[in-house]
MIMIVO-249150 format. One record per residue (C-alpha): x negated, y negated, z negated. Coordinates in steps of 0.001 Angstrom, whole numbers, padded with zeros to 6 digits, always signed. Each point is the difference from the previous one (the first is absolute). Example, Ala and Ser with C-alpha at 12.3 -4.5 7.8 and 13.67 -1.06 7.14 Angstrom:
<pts>
-012300+004500-007800-001370-003440+000660
</pts>
This chain:
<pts>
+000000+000000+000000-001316-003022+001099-001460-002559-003335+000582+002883-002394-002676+002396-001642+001084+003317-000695+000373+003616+001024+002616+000971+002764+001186+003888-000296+001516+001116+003142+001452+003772-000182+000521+000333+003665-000886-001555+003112+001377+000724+003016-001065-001261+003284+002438+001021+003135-000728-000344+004072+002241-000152+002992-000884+000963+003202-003451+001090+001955-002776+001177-001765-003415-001630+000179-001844+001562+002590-002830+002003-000589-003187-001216+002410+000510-000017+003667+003578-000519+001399+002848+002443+000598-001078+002224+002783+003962+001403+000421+001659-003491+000268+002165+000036+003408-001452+003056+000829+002011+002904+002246+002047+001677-002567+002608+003003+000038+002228+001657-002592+001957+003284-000346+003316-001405+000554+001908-004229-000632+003134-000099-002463+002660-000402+002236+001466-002690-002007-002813-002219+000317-001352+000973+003106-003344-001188+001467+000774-003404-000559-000116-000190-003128-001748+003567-001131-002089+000774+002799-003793+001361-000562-001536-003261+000646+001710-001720-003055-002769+002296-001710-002422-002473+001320+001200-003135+001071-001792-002008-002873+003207-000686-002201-000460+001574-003637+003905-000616-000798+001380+003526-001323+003696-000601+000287+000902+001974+002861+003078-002276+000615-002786-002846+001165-001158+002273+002490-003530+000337-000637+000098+004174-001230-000048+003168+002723+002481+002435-001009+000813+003017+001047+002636+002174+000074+000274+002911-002945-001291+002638+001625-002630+002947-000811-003680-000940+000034+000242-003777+000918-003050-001872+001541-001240-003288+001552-003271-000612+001759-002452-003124+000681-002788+000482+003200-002490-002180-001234-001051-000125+003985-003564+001983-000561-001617+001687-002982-000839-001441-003191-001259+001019-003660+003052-000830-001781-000989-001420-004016+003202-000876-001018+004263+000308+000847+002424-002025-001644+003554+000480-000123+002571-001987-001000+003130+001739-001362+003688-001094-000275+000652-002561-002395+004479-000022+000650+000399+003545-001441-001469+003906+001056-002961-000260-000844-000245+003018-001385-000048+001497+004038-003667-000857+000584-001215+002753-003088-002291+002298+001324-000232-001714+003619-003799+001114+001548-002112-002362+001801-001668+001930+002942-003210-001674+001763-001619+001793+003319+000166+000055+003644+002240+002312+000823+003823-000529+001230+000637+003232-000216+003626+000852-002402-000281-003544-000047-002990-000628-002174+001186+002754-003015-002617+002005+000959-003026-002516-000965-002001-000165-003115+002165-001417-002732-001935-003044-001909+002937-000730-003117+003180+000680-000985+002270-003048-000707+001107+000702-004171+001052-003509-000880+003964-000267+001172+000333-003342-001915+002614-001670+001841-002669-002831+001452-002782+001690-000618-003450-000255+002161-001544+003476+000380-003798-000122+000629-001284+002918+001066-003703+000379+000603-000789+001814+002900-004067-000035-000525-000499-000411+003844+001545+002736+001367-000143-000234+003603+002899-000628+002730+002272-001651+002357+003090+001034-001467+001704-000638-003556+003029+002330-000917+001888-000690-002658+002583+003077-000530+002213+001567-003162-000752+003348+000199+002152+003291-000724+003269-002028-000627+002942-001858+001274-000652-003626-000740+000152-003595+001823-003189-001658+000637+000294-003807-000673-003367-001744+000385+000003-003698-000750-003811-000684+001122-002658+002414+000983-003384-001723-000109-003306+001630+000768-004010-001453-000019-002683+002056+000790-003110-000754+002650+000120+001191+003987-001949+002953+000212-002445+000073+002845-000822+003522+001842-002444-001371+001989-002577-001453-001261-002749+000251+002583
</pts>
């Protein structure tokens, strides 16, 4: 307090943030990238819950706003990001659904690799999402694991996948280096 000597006991502080995260060093290598998912909720359509609302910048997480994918409920949901050429992925963030349901991203598996193949399920997993805070800003470290292609997918259930942002940073990887 200002003018005023004394001790000041706080039991609790709590400090809260909205929207995107700060980014970790580099930029996001999915932004506006080609993207594909499993399947659009009818309802919303592409519009408004397409696969590129996963990374068109906007960190809002009401799906209303229309800046979430979503997919239909359906067995073994999945999106995908082609980063354009191969990379060693460090780090993925995702941002869950802050309206409700958040509870549908438990368990979702972040593939990394450079195959297309069952539509990226097959890679190497790097993390599985376990935070389902409605809000909340997975970051899974993916210790550069290398690949074109980043799969997000709930395995072995029926489920909808709602993604609200999908970020990823990591360095181009360079094959040739003669």
């Amino acid at each position: 307090m200002p003018g005023r000597r004394g001790i000041l006991t706080l039991c609790e502080v709590e400090v809260v943030a909205q929207g995107c995260p700060r980014p970790p060093v580099g930029y996001n290598l999915a932004r506006e990238q080609p993207v594909s998912q499993s399947s659009t909720h009818k309802e919303y359509g592409l519009e408004k819950a397409g696969p590129g609302k996963a990374v068109d910048g906007k960190c809002d997480g009401i799906l209303d706003h229309g800046s979430c994918s979503h997919t239909q409920g359906e067995s073994d949901p999945w999106w995908n990001v082609d980063l354009g050429s191969r990379y060693s992925v460090s780090t993925v963030i995702v941002k869950n659904r802050e309206d409700c349901c958040g509870e549908r991203l438990k368990g979702a598996q972040i593939h990394v690799g450079d195959s297309k193949d069952g539509q990226g399920k097959q890679d190497p997993i790097c993390g599985t999402i376990t935070d389902t805070t409605p809000g909340s800003l997975s970051t899974i470290s993916c210790d550069g694991r290398k690949g074109r292609y980043v799969t997000i997918t709930i395995p072995g259930r029926v489920e909808v996948l709602t993604l609200c942002e999908v970020e990823v940073y990591g360095t181009q990887v360079w094959d040739d280096c003669n």
